[in-house]
NUPAPA-750212 format. One record per residue: residue in one letter; x, y, z of N, C-alpha, C in turn. Coordinates in steps of 0.05 Angstrom, whole numbers. Atoms other than C-alpha are relative to their C-alpha. Layout:
N
+------+--------+--------+--------+--------+--------+--------+--------+--------+--------+
! type !    n_x !    n_y !    n_z !   ca_x !   ca_y !   ca_z !    c_x !    c_y !    c_z !
+------+--------+--------+--------+--------+--------+--------+--------+--------+--------+
!    a !      X !      Y !      Z !      X !      Y !      Z !      X !      Y !      Z !
...
+------+--------+--------+--------+--------+--------+--------+--------+--------+--------+
//
This chain:
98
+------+--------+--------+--------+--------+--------+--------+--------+--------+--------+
! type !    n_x !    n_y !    n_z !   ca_x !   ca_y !   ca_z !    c_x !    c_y !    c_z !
+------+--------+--------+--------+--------+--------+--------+--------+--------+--------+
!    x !    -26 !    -13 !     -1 !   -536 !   -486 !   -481 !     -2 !     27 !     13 !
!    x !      1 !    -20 !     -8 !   -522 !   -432 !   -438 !     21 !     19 !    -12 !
!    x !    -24 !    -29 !      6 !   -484 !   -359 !   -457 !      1 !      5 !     19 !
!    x !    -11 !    -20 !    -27 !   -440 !   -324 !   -415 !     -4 !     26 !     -4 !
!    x !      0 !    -28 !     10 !   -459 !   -258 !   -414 !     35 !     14 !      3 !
!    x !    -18 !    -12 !     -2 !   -409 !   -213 !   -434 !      3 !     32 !     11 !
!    x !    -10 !    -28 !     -8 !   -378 !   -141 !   -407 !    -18 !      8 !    -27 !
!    x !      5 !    -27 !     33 !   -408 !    -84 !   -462 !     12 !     20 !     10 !
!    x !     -7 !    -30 !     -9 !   -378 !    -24 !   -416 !     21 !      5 !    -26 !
!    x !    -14 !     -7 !     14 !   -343 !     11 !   -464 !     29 !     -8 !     14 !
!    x !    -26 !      4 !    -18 !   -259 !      3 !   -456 !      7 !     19 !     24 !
!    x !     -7 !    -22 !    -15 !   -243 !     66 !   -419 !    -23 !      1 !     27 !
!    x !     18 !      3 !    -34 !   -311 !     50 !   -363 !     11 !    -23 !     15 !
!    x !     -9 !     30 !    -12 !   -278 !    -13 !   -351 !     33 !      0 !      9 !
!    x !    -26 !     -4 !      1 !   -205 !      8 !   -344 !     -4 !     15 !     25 !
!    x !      0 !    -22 !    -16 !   -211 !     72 !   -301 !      9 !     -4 !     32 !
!    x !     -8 !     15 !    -21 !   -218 !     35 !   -234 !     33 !    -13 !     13 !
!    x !    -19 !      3 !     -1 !   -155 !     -2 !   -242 !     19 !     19 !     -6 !
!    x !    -19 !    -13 !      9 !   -119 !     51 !   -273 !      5 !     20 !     17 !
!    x !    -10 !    -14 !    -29 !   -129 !     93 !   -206 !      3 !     -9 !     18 !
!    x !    -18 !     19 !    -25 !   -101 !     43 !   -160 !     26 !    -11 !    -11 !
!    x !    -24 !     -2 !     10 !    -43 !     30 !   -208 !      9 !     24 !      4 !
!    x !    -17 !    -24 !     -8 !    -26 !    102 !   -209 !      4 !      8 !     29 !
!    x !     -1 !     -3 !    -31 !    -33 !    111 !   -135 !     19 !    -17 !      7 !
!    x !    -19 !     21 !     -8 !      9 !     49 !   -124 !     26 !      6 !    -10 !
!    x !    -23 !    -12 !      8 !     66 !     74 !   -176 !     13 !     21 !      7 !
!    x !    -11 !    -28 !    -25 !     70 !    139 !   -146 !     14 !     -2 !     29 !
!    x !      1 !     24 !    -24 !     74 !    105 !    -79 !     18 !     -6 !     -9 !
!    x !    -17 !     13 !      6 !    128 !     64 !   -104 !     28 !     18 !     -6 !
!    x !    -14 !    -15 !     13 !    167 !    121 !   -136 !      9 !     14 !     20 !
!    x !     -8 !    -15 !    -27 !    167 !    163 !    -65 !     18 !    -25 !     13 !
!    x !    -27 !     21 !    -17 !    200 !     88 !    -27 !     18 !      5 !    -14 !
!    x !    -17 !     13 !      8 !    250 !     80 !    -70 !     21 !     36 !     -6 !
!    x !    -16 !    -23 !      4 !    272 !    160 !    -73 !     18 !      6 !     21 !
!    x !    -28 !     -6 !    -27 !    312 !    156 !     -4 !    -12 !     -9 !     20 !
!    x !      9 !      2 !    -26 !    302 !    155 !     73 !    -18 !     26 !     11 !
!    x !     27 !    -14 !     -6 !    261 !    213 !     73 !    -29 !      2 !    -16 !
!    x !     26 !      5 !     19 !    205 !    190 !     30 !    -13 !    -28 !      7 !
!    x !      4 !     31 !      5 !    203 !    115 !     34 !    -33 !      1 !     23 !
!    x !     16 !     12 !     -8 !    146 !    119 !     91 !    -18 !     14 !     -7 !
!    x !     15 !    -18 !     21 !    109 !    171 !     53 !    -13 !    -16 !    -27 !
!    x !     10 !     23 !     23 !    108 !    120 !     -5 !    -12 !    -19 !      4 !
!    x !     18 !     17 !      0 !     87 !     61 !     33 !    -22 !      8 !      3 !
!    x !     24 !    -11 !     -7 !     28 !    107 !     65 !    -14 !      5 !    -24 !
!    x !     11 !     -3 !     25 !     10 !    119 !     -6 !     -4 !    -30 !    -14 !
!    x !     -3 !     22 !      7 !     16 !     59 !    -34 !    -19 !    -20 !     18 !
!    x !     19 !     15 !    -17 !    -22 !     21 !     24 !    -34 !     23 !     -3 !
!    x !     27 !    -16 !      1 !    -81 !     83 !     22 !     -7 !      2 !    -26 !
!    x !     12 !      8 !     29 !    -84 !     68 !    -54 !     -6 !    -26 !      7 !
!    x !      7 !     21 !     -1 !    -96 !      6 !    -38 !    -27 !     -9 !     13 !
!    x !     34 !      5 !    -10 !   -158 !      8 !     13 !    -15 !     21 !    -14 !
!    x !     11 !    -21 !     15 !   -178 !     61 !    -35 !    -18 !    -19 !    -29 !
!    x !      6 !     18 !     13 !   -181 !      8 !    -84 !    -20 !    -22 !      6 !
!    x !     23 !     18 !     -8 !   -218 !    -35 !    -36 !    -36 !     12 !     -5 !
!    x !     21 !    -26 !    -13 !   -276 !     23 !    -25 !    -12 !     -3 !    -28 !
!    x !      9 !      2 !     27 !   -282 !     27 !    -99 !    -13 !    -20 !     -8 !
!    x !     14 !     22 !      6 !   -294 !    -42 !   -113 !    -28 !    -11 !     21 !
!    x !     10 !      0 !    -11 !   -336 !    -40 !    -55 !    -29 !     12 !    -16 !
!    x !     29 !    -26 !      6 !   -388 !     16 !    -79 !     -6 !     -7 !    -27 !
!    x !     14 !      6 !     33 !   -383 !      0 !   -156 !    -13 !    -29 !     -7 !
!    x !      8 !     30 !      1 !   -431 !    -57 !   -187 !     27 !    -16 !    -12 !
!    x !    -10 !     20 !      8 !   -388 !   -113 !   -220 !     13 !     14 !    -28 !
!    x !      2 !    -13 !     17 !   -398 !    -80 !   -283 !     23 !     27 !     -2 !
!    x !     -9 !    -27 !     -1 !   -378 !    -10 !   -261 !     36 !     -9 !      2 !
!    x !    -25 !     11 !     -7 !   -311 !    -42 !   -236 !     23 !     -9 !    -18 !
!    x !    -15 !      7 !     33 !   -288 !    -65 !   -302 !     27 !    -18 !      5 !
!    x !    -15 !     14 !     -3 !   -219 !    -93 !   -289 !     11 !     -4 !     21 !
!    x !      2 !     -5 !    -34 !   -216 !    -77 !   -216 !     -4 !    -32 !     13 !
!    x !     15 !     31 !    -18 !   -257 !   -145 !   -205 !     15 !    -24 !    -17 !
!    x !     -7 !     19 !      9 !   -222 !   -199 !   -208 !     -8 !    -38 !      9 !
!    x !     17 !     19 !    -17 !   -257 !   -253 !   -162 !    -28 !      1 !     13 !
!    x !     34 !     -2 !    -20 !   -315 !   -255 !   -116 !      6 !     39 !      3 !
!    x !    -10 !    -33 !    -25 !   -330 !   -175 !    -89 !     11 !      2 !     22 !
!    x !    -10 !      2 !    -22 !   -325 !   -201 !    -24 !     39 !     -4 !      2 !
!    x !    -26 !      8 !      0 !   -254 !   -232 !    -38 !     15 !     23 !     -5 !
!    x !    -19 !    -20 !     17 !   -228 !   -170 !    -79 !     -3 !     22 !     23 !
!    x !      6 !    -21 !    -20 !   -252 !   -118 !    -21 !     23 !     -9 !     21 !
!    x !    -23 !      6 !    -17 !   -217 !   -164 !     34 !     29 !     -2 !    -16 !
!    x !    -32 !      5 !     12 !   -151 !   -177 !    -12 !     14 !     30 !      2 !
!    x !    -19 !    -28 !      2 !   -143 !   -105 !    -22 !     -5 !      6 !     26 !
!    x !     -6 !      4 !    -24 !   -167 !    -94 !     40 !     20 !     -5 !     25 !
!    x !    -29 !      1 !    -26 !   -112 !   -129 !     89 !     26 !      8 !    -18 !
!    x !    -16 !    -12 !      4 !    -63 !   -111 !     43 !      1 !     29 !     -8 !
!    x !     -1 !    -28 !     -1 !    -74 !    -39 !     41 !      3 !      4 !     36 !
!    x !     -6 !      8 !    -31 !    -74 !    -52 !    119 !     20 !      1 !     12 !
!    x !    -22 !      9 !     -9 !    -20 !    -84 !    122 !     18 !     13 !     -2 !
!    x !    -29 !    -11 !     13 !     28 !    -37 !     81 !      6 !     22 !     16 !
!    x !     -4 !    -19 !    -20 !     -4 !     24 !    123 !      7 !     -4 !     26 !
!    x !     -7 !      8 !    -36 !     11 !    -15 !    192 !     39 !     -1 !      6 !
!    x !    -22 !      3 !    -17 !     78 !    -36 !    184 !     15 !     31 !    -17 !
!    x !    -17 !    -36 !     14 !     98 !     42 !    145 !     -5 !     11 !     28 !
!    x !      3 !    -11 !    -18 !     71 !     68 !    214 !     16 !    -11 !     23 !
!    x !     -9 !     11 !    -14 !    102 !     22 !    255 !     38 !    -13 !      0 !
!    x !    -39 !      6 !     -1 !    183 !     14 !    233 !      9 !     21 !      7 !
!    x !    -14 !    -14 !    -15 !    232 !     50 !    269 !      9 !     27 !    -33 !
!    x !    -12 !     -6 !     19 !    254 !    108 !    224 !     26 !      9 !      3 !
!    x !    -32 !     -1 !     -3 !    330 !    125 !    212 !      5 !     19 !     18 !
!    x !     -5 !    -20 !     -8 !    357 !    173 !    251 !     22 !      5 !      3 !
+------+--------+--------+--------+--------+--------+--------+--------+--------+--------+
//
C-alpha cells in the first residue's frame, strides 16, 4: 500500500503565493471597471499579476507554492503564462476612447 505524501507547510506558507496574484488581479479588476480612464491600467495590472504569478510558480518548489500549484509546473507556468500575455497584448493593443 502506498501513502500519498502530504503538504506539512504550515497554512499561511502555502496560501501567500496565491493570495498575491489574487490581490494583484482584484486590484486590476477594480481599476477596469472604475471608467475609461483606468480600464487599461487595470487590464496591465491584472495581466502583469498574472505572469507574475507565472514567475513565482516558476522559481518556487511545489511545496513552496502551496496553493499556487494546481497541475503539472510546466502547465501552471504556461496557463498563467499566455493568459497574463494575452490580457497585456490585447490592453496594449485596443483603440482607446477619445
Amino acid at each position: 500500500m502506498v501513502r500519498s505524501e502530504r503538504v506539512t507547510a504550515p497554512p499561511a506558507a502555502r496560501r501567500w503565493p496565491l493570495a498575491v496574484v489574487v490581490a494583484g488581479a482584484l486590484v486590476g479588476l477594480l481599476l477596469a471597471v472604475l471608467g475609461q480612464q483606468t480600464w487599461r491600467l487595470g487590464c496591465l495590472l491584472v495581466g502583469t499579476t498574472l505572469v507574475g504569478g507565472a514567475v513565482l510558480r516558476l522559481l518556487l518548489s511545489d511545496r513552496g507554492a502551496g496553493l499556487l500549484r494546481v497541475r503539472t509546473k510546466a502547465f501552471d507556468v504556461a496557463a498563467l503564462l499566455l493568459a497574463g500575455l494575452a490580457i497585456v497584448a490585447l490592453a496594449v493593443v485596443v483603440p482607446g476612447h477619445k
